[in-house]
C-alpha positions in Angstrom: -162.7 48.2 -48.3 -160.5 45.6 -50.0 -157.8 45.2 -47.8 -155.9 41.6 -47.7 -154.6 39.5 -44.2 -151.6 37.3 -43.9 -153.1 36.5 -40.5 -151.7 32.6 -40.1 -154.3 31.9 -36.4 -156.9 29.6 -36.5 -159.3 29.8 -39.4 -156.3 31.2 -41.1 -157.2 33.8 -43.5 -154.5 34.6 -46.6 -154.3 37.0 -49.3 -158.3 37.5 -49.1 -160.3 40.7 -49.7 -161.9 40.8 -45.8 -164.8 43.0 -46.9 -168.3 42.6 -46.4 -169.2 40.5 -49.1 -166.6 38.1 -47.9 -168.3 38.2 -44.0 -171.5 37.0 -45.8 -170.1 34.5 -47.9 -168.8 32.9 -44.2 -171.9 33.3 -43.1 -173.7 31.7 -46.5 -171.6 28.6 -45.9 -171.9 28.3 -41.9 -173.7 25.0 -41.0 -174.4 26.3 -37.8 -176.3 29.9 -39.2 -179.4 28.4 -38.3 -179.0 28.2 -34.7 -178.9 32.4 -34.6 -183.1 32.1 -35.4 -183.1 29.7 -31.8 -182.4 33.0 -29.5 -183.5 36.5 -28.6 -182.4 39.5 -29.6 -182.4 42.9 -28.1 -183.7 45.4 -30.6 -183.0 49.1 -32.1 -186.8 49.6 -33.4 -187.5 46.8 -35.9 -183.4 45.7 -35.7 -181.5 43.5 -33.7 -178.5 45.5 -31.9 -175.1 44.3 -32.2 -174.7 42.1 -29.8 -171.4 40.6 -28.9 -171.3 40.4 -24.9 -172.0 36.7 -24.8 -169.1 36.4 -22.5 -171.1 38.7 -19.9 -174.8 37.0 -20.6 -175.9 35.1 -23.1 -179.0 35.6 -25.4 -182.0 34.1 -24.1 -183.2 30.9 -26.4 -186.3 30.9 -27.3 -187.2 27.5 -25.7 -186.8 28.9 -22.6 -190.2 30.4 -21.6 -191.6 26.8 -22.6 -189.4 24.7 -20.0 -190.0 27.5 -17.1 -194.0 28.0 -18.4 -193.8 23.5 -18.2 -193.0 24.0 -14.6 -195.4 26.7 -14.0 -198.4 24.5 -15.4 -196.9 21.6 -13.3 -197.2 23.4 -10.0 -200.3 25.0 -10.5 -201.9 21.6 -11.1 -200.3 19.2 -9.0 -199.1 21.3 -6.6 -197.1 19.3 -3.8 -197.4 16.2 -6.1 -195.5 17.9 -8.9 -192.3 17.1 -6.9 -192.6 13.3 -8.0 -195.0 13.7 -10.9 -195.1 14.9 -14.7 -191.9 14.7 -17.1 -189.6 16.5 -15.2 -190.3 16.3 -11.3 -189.3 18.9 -9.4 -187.4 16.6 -6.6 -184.9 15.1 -9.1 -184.6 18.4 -11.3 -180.9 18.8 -11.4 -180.3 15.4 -12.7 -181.9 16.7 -16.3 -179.1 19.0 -16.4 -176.3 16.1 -15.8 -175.4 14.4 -18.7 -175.5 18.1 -20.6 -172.9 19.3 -18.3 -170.8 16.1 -18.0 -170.7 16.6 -22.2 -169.8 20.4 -22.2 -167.1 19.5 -19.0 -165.5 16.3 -20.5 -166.8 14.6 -17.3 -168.2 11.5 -16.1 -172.1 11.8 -15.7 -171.7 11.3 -11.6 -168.9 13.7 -11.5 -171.0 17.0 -12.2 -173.9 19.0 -10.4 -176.2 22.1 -11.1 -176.9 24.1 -8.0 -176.2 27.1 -6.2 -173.9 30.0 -7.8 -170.4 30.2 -8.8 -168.9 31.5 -5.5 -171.0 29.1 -3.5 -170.0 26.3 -5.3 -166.3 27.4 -4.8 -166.6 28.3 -1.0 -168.2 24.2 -0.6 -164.9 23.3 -2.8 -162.4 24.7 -1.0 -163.9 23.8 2.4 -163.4 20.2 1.0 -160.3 20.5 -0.7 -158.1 23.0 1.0 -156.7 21.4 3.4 -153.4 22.7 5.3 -150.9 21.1 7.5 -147.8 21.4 9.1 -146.0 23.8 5.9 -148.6 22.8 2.9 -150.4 25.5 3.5 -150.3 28.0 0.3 -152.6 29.1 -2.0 -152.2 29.8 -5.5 -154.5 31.8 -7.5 -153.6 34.4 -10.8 -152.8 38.1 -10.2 -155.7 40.1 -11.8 -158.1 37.0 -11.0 -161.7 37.8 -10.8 -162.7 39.5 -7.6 -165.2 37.1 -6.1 -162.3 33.9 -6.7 -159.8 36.2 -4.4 -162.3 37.4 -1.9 -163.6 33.6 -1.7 -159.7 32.1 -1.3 -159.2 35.2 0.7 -161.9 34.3 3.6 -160.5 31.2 3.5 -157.2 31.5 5.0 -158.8 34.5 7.2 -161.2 32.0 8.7 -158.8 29.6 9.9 -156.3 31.8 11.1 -153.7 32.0 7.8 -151.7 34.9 7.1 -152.9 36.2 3.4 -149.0 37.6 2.9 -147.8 34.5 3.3 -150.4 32.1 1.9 -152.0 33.6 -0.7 -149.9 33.2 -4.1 -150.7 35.4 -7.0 -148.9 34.6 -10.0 -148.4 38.2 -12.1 -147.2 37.6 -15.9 -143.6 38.3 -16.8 -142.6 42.2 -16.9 -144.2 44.0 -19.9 -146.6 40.9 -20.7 -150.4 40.6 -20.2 -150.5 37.1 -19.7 -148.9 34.4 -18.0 -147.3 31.7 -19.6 -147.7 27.8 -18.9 -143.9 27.3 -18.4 -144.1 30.2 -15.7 -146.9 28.6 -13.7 -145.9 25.3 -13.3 -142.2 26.3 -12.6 -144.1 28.2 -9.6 -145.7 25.9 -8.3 -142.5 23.9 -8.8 -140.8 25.9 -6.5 -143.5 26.3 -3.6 -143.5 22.0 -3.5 -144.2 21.0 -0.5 -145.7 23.9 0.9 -148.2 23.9 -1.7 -152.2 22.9 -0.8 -154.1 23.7 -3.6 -154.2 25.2 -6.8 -157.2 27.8 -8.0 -156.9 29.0 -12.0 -159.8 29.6 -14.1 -160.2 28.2 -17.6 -160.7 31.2 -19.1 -158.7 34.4 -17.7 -161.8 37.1 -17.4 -159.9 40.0 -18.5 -157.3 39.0 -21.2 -159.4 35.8 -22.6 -156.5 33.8 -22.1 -157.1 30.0 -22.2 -154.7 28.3 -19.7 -153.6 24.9 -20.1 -155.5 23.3 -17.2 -153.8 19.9 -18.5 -149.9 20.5 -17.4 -151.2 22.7 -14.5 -153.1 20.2 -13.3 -150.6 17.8 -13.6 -147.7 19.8 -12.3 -149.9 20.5 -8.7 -150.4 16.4 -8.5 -147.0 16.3 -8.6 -146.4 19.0 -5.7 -149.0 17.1 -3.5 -151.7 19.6 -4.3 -155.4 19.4 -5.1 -155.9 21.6 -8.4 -159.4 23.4 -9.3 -160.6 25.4 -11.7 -163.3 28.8 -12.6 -164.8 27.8 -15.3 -166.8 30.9 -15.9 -166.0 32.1 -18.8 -164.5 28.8 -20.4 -167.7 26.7 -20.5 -169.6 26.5 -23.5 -166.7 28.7 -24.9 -163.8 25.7 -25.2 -163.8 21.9 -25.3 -163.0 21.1 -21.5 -161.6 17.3 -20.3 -161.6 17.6 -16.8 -162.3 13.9 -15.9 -158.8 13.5 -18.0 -157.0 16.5 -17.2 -157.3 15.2 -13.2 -158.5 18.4 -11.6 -159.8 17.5 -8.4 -162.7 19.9 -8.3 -164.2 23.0 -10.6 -166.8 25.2 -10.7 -168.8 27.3 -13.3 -171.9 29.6 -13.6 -174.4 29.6 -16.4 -175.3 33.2 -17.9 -172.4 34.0 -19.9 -171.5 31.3 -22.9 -174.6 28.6 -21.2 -177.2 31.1 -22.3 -179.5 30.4 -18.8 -180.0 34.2 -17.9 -179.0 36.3 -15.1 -178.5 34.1 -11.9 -178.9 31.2 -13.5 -178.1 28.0 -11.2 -174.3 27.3 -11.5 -172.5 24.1 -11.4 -169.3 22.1 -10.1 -167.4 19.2 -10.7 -165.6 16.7 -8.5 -163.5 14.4 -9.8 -164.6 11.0 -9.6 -161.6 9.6 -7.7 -163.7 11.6 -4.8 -166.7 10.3 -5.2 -166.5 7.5 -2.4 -164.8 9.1 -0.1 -165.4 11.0 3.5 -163.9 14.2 2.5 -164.8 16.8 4.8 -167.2 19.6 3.8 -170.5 21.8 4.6 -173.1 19.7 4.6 -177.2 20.1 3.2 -179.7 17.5 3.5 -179.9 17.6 -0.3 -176.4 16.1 -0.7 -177.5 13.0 2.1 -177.7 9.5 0.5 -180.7 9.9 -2.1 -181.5 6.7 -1.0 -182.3 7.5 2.2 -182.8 11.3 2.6 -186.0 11.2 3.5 -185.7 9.2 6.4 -184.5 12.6 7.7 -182.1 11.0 9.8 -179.9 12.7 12.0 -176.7 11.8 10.5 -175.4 13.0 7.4 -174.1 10.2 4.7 -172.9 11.8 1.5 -174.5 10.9 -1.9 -171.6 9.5 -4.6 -170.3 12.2 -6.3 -171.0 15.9 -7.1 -174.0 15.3 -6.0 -173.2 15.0 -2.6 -172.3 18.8 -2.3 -175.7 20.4 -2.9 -176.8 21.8 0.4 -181.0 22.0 -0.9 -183.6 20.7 -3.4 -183.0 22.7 -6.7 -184.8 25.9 -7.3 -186.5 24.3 -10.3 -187.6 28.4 -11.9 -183.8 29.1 -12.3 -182.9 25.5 -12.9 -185.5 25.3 -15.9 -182.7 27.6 -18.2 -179.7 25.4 -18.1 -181.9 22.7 -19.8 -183.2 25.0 -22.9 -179.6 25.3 -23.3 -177.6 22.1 -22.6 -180.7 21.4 -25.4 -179.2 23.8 -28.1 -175.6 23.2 -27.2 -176.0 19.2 -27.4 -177.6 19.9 -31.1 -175.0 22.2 -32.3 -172.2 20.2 -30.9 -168.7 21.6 -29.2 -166.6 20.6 -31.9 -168.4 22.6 -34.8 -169.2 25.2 -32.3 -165.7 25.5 -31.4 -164.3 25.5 -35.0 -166.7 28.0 -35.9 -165.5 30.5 -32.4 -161.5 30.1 -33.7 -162.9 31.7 -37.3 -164.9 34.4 -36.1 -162.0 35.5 -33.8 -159.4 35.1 -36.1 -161.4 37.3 -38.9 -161.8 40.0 -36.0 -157.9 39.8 -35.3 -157.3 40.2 -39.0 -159.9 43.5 -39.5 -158.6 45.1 -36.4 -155.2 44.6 -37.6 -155.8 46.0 -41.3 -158.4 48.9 -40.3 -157.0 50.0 -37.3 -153.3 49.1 -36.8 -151.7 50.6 -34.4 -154.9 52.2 -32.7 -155.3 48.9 -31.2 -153.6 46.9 -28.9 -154.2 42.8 -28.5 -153.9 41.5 -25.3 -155.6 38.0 -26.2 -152.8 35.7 -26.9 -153.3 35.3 -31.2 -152.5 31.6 -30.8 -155.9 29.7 -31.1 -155.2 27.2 -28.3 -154.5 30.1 -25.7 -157.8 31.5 -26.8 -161.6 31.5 -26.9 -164.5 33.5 -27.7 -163.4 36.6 -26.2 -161.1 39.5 -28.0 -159.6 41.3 -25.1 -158.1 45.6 -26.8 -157.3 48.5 -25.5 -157.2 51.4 -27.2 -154.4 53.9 -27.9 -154.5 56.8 -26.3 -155.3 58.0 -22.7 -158.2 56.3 -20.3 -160.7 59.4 -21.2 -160.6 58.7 -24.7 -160.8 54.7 -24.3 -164.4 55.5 -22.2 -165.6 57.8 -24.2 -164.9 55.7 -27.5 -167.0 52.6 -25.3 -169.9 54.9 -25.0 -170.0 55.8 -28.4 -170.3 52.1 -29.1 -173.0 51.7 -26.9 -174.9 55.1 -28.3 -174.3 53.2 -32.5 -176.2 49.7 -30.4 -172.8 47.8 -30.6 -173.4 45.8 -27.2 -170.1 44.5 -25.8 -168.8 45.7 -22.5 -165.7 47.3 -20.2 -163.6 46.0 -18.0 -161.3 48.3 -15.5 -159.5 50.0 -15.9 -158.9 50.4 -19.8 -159.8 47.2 -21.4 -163.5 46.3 -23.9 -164.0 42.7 -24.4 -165.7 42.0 -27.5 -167.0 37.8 -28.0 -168.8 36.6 -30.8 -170.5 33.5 -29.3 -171.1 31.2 -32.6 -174.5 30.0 -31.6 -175.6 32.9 -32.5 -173.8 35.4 -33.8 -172.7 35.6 -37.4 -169.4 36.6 -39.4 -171.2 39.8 -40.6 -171.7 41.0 -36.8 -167.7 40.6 -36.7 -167.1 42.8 -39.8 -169.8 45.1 -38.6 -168.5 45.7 -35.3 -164.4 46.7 -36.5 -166.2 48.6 -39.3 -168.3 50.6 -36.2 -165.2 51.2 -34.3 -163.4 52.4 -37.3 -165.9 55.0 -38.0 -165.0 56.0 -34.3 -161.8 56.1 -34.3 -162.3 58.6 -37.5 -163.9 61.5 -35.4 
């Protein structure tokens, strides 16, 4: 294969032969190559499978076993004494994970937390920040947003009495279009004003691995009155994030997909620190009392500054142990190589779908490389039957990436670990495919 792209995304690639030996040239002169040999892969027999479903669950780093297996050792030989003793005590584990996250969020160090999971986190968020009165009331979330974000916004309004027809706001994308555009949102929420309350977007759309611009949304809510918070599920670890600058009042995140920190992994959130003082009301834990005083086990609750004054208990140190050997690799490979490297790999798998398959493919990932991360979003021609039983095949040839209803494979190559050959491989599988 010798075929040339005049594909002009990131990592533009121009009248070049996009054959294999040109995937492991990329991969000859990647100063990040190294960092594949840090993880796990699943095997075939004696070879790795193809494995591009970062944006489900990471790999597994191989450091990881040694920071659970440190804890292990600590509570089999201290015991009770292990909470306040060794390198990393159990009572203050989370605070190991804070100035990692405050790096991968573009926060402030007292402005992040690690604990619970994603849903949890956002059900103590919007307990805080959602706030109606008198006609600010709305809700504004994406059409097609993942499940557990509606259901949590949902319960929500159904708790305190809302009516979901009138208060939940779903923004769809314009007629014949996949995604939504920036100018479409914040004329939206333009329009709802004064009746807005708060804003809910992710970073990352799940489905069509759009990137939304969390900056002017965030700004345009301010400007309505609104708080503004984001999912941040499948845009950590993937894209460089600013929240302490963007202004979003609160977010939230887990930590299997891009963070690498395994199924159930303990998620995060973020309050901005403009909150961190005050008395805003939430669901309280004795975890989140005054650390200064918590165990006084008094009977009234006094918020710790910050994030950390939304964690309801004491870390679970075993799931918390992760999120380090991760924030470890991620702090040594660095966003902005990481980052550069993610817009390459995407924009060589643009450009070989493109030439090998055409019109077989459709693109729902915006091509412009600020409206998009990791993730490659396609559906395939054809009718639903044939889309699934093409996805099988690529599981039965140990390509590993994964389906989303009702017709759409997401397909991420997560640069920490996978390489430019994996890319080439994978459009090369589904070629073969497409053949039969």
């Amino acid at each position: 294969m010798s075929e040339t792209s005049r594909h002009d995304g990131a990592g533009e690639f121009t009248d070049v032969a996009l054959d294999q030996a040109f995937a492991q040239r990329l991969d000859q002169e990647d100063e990040l190559a190294s960092f594949r040999d840090r993880f796990h892969f699943p095997r075939n027999g004696e070879e790795p499978v193809l494995y591009l479903c970062g944006n489900s669950l990471g790999l597994q780093p191989r450091t990881t076993r040694s920071y659970v297996e440190e804890l292990l050792t600590s509570w089999a030989e201290r015991g009770v004494e292990g909470h306040f003793e060794g390198e990393r005590p159990f009572a203050p584990y989370h605070e190991f994970a804070r100035d990692g996250l405050a790096r991968l969020v573009g926060a402030e160090p007292i402005e992040v937390v690690a604990m619970n999971s994603l849903t949890v986190n956002l059900h103590l968020m919007l307990a805080s920040f959602y706030q109606p009165q008198g006609r600010r009331r709305r809700m504004v979330i994406e059409r097609g947003a993942f499940p557990s974000d509606r259901y949590a916004l949902l319960s929500h309004l159904q708790v305190r009495g809302m009516d979901p027809e009138q208060d939940l706001v779903e923004l769809a994308p314009r007629e014949g279009e996949q995604c939504l555009r920036t100018e479409d949102i914040c004329a939206e929420l333009e329009s709802l004003g004064d009746s807005l309350a708060t804003v809910m977007l992710p970073g990352v759309q799940y489905y069509t691995g759009e990137v939304y611009d969390m900056a002017s949304i965030a700004e345009t809510a301010h400007r309505c009155g609104a708080t503004v918070g984001f999912d941040l599920a499948h845009a950590i670890g993937n894209i460089p994030l600013a929240l302490h600058d963007w202004q979003a009042d609160y977010a939230v995140w887990c930590s299997y997909k891009y963070l690498n920190s395994g199924p159930g992994a303990v998620a995060g959130a973020f309050v901005h620190e403009r909150h961190a003082h005050t008395a805003l009301p939430r669901f309280a834990g004795w975890w989140g009392h005054d650390a200064s005083n918590r165990f006084k086990m008094g009977p009234e609750f006094s918020a710790t500054p910050g994030a950390d004054g939304w964690q309801l208990s004491n870390p679970p140190v075993l799931a918390l142990a992760p999120v380090l050997a991760s924030l470890e690799v991620f702090d040594a490979a660095g966003m902005t190589r990481l980052r550069e490297k993610a817009l390459r790999q995407w924009s060589l798998m643009y450009a070989l779908l493109r030439n090998r398959l055409g019109e077989l493919v459709e693109i729902i990932t915006p091509e412009q490389a600020q409206r998009h991360g990791c993730q490659l979003s396609l559906r395939l021609r054809g009718d639903t039957a044939h889309r699934r039983d093409v996805f099988a095949r690529l599981a039965a040839a140990h390509v590993v990436c994964d389906w989303r209803e009702p017709d759409v494979i997401r397909v991420a190559a997560a640069p920490l670990y996978n390489r430019y050959e994996d890319v080439w491989r994978f459009v090369e599988v589904l070629h073969e495919l497409l053949q039969d």
